[in-house]
C-alpha positions in Angstrom: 19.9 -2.2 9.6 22.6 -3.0 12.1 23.0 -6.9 10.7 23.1 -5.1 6.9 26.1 -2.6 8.1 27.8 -5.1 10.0 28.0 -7.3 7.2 29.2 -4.4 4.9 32.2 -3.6 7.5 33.0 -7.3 7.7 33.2 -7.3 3.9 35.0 -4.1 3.6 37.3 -5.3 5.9 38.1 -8.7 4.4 38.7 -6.5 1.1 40.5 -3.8 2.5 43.9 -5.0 1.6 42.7 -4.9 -2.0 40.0 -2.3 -2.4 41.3 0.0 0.7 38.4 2.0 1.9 36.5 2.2 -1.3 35.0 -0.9 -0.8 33.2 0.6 2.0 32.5 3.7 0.4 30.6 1.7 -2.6 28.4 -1.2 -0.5 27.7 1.5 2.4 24.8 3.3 -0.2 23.7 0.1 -1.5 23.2 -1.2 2.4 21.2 1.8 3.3 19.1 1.6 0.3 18.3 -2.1 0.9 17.5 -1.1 4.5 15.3 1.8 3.0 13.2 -0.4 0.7 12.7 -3.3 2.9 12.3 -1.4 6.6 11.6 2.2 6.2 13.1 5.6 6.6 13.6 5.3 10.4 15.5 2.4 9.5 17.9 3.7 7.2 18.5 6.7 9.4 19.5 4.6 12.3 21.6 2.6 9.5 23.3 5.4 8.0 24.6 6.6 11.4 26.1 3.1 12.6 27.8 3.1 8.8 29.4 6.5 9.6 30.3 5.0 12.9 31.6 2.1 11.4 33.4 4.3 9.0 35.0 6.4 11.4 36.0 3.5 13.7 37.4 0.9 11.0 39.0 3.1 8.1 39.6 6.6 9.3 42.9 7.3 11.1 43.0 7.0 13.9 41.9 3.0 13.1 39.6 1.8 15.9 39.1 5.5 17.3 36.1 7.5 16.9 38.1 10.5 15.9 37.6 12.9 12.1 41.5 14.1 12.4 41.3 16.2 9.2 39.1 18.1 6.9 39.4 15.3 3.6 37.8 12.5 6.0 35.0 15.1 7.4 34.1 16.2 3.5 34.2 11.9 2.9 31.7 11.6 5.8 29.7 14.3 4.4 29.8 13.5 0.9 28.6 9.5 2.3 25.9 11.4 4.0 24.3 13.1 0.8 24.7 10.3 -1.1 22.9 8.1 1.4 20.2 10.8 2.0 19.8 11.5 -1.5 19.2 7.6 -2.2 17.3 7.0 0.4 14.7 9.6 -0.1 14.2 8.4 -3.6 14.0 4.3 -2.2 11.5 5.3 0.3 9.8 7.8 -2.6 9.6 4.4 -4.7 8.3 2.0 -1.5 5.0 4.1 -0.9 4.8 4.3 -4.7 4.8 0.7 -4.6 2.2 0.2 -1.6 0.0 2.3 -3.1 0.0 0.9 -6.4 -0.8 -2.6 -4.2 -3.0 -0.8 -2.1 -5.3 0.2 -5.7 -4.8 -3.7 -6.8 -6.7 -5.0 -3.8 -9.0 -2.0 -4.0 -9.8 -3.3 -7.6 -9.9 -6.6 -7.0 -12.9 -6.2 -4.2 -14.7 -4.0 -6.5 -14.5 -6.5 -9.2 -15.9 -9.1 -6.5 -18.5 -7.1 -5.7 -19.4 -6.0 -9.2 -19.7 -10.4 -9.9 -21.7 -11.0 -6.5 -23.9 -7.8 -7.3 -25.0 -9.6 -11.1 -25.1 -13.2 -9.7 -27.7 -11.6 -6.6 -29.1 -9.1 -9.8 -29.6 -12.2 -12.2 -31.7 -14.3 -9.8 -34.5 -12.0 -9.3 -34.8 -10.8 -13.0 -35.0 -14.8 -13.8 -37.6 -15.4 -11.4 -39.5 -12.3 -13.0 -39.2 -13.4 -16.3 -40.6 -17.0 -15.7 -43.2 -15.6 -13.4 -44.1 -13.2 -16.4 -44.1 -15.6 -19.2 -46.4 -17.5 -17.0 -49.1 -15.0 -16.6 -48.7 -14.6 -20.2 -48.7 -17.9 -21.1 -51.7 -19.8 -18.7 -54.6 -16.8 -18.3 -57.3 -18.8 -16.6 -56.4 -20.6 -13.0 -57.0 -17.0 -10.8 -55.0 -18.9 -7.7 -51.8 -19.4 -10.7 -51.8 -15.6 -11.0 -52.3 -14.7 -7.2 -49.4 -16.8 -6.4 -47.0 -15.3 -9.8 -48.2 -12.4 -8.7 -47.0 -12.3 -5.2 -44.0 -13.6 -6.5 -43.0 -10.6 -9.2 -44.0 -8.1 -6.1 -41.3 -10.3 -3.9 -38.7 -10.5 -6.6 -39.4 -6.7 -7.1 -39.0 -6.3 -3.5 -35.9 -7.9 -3.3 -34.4 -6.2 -6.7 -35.4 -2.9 -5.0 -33.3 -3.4 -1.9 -30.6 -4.6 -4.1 -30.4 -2.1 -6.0 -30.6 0.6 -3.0 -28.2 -0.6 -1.2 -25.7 -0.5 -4.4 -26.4 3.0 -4.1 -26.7 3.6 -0.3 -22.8 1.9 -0.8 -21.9 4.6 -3.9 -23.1 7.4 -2.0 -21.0 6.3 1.2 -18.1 5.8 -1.1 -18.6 9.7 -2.7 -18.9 10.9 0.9 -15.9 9.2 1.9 -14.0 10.5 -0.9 -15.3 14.2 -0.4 -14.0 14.4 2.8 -11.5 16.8 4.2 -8.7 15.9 5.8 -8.7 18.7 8.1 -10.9 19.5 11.9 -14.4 19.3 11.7 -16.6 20.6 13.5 -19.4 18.0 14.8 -22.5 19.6 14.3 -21.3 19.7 10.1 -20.4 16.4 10.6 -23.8 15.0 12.1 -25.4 17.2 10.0 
């Protein structure tokens, strides 16, 4: 924030036989909101008050004096102020609007992985039950054949079983999570 205003003054400075202290005036809300958007509120705060610093030292008179000799130089401090405050508060307004939005993206993409892991892990059992299936279907007579296609469709049912429980053991955890109240607790609700 400092570097950003710093480089404003400097610029302001090197145009100030031109632009007087309009120059200032316009890059000083443009510095704070790229302070805003890439650092923060807390940044832009400490940024707005070493502009108004660097206002009051380099273009109010007294020049190189912290001093606000008159009422027009307050009201342009204060009017730098709103406009600063006002633009800020909508860049930092935008900047969580934006991490959240990012924040969903990865949320999506991890359920979409999980959704494609869940029917590869989903597929492989229901493949094994179908062959296992057609096979008892399809060769009746050897008993040691069916005892082992047997087991087989009980393990594969096994396994779908726990697949398919711990999908929901996961959903339930994610309604939970998504019911809860921000507020205190007490414990015994909460083990409950």
């Amino acid at each position: 924030g400092a570097v950003i205003i710093g480089v404003c003054t400097a610029l302001s400075m090197a145009g100030a036989g031109v632009l007087q202290a309009a120059a200032f005036l316009m890059l000083f809300p443009l510095a704070i909101l790229v302070v805003t958007a890439r650092f923060g509120l807390g940044a832009a705060v400490f940024a707005t008050a070493a502009g108004l610093a660097a206002f009051d030292f380099v273009f109010v008179p007294p020049v190189l004096a912290f001093a606000i000799p008159d009422f027009k130089n307050g009201l342009t401090l204060l009017v730098m102020v709103c406009v600063v405050a006002a633009a800020s508060g909508l860049a930092e307004h935008l900047r969580r609007q934006v991490d959240a939005a990012r924040h969903q993206a990865e949320i999506q993409g991890l359920r979409n992985a999980l959704l494609s892991a869940l029917s590869h892990d989903l597929r492989s059992p229901l493949t094994a039950l179908l062959s296992a299936s057609e096979a008892l279907h399809d060769d009746p007579g050897d008993a040691s054949h069916r005892v082992a296609f047997s087991r087989m469709v009980e393990d594969e049912v096994g396994r779908m079983n726990r697949l398919v429980s711990s999908l929901l053991d996961l959903t339930r955890l994610e309604a939970l999570r998504a019911k809860q109240p921000d507020d205190l607790q007490s414990i015994e609700e909460v083990i409950g």
